[in-house]
N, C-alpha and C positions, 0 to 999 in steps of 0.2 A: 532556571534549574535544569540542571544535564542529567538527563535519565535514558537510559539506550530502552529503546522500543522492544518490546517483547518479539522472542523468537513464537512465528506462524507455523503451525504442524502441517504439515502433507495429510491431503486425505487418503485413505486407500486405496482410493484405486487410480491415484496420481503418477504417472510414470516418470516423470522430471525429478524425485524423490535419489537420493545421491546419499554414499555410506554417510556422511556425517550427519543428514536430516532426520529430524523427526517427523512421525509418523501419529495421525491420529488414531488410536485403536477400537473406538465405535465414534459413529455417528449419530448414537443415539441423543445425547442431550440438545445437538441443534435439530434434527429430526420431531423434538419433541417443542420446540416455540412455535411460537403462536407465527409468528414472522419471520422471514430472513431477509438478509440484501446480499445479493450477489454483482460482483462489482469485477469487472477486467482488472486481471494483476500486469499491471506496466510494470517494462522491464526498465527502470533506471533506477536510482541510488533513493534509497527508505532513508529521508530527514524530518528533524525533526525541528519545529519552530517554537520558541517559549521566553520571557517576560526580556531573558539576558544577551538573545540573539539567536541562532540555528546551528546544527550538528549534524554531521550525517549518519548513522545506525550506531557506529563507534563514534562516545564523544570526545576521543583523545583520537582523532583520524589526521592524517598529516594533510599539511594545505596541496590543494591541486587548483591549478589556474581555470579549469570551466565550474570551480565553486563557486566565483566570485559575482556571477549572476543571481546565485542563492541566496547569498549575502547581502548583498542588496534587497532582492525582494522581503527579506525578512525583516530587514530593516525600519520597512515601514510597518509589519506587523506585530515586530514583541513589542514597543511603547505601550500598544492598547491590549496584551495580556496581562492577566492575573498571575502571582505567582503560584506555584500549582498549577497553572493552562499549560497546555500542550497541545500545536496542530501537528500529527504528523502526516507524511504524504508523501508521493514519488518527485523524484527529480531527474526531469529528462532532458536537460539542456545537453549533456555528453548521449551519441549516441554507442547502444551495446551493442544486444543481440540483434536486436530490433530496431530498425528504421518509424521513426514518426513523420511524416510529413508536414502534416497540417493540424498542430496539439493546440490548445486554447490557449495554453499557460505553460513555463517552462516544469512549474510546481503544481500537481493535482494533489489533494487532499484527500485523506480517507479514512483520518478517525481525530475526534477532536475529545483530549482526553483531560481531563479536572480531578484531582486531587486523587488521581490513579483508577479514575473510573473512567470506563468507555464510554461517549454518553449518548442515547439515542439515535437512530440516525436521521431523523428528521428534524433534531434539535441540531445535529451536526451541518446538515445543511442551512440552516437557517444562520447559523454560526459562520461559516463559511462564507454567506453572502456577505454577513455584516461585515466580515475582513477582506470583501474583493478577493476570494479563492475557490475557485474552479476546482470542482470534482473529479474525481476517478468516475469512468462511464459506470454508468447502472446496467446489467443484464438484464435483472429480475430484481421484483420484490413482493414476496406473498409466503402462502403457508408453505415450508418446506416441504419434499419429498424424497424417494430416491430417485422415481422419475423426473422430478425438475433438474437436479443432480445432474443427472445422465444424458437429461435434453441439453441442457448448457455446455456438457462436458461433446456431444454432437453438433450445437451448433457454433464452434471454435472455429475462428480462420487460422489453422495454425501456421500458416506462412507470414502473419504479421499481429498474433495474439499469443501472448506466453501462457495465458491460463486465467485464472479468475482466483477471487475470495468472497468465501461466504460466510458471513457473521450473523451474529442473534440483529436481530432492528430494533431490539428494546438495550436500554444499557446494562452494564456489566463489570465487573471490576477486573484489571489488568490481572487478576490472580487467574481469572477463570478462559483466558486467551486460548488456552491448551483444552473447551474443551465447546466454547460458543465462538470461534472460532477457525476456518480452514483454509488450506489454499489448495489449488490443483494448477500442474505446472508441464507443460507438453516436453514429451518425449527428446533427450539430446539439446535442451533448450541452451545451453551456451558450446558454441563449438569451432572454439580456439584455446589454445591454452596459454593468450595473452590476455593477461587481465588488461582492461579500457583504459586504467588508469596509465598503462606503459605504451599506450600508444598514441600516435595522433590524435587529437581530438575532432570527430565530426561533431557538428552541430544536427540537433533534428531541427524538424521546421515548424513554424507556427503558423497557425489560419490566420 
């Protein structure tokens, strides 16, 4: 099943926020769960994995030659999806903005979603395992604040961290993206005006 991933709002006080993004307008409803996970936003291509094969954000995207590692890895994982399953996750085989040196996996993981619901995140990790897929790092996970917010949004390396995303840890349905949900995205964070796909391809590196 081809379902393009929900567009991620900017939080407020994200500066990598660009005229066409959207923008969260309170933080209150994730402010208000019991839990959050906040998780590093790696900078490569948002794909998505499910029963027919993988996609990358657009399911009508034209072929490029560093997909073809995608491809393959998925390979081995839509057989054992459900229709209606969805992993989706970064793909950093092409390098962007950002240099990887030593990543686990070309494909980190970061929501695994069923019949259009987001599902838990500790059911996602445990989902995850059973498929041999490697997470997006964890920052944090506990009771939201503004101060956690702000500590996380302080302890950035913005010379090789694009930003973070914060979600509810309990599940949620793809409707409510826009509001259990966020990303924060450092300052000038793309800075060429050659999209990756038109150039060279570097490879990042794996551990």
């Amino acid at each position: 099943m081809t379902r393009k991933y929900g567009r991620t709002f900017h939080l407020p006080q994200s500066p990598g926020a660009t005229h066409d993004d959207k923008i969260l307008q309170s933080t209150a409803a994730l402010l208000a769960e019991a839990q959050v996970v906040i998780t590093e936003k790696m900078d490569g291509e948002n794909t998505t994995i499910h029963a027919g094969g993988c996609h990358p954000r657009s399911p009508d995207a034209r072929y490029h030659p560093s997909r073809d590692w995608m491809k393959a890895f998925a390979a081995g994982i839509s057989p054992v999806l459900a229709e209606g399953e969805r992993i989706v996750g970064e793909y950093l085989f092409a390098r962007h903005a950002i240099a990887y040196p030593a990543l686990p996996s070309y494909f980190l993981g970061f929501a695994w979603i069923v019949d259009g619901v987001i599902q838990p995140w500790e059911e996602t990790l445990a989902r995850f395992g059973a498929l041999g897929i490697a997470s997006v790092p964890v920052l944090y996970r506990g009771p939201p604040s503004e101060q956690v917010i702000q500590g996380t949004i302080s302890a950035l390396d913005l010379e090789t961290q694009e930003g973070f995303v914060i979600r509810a840890a309990r599940g949620f349905g793809e409707a409510d993206m826009q509001t259990l949900l966020a990303k924060y995205v450092r300052a000038d964070h793309v800075q060429t005006e050659v999209h990756w796909m038109n150039t060279q391809t570097i490879k990042n590196g794996l551990a």
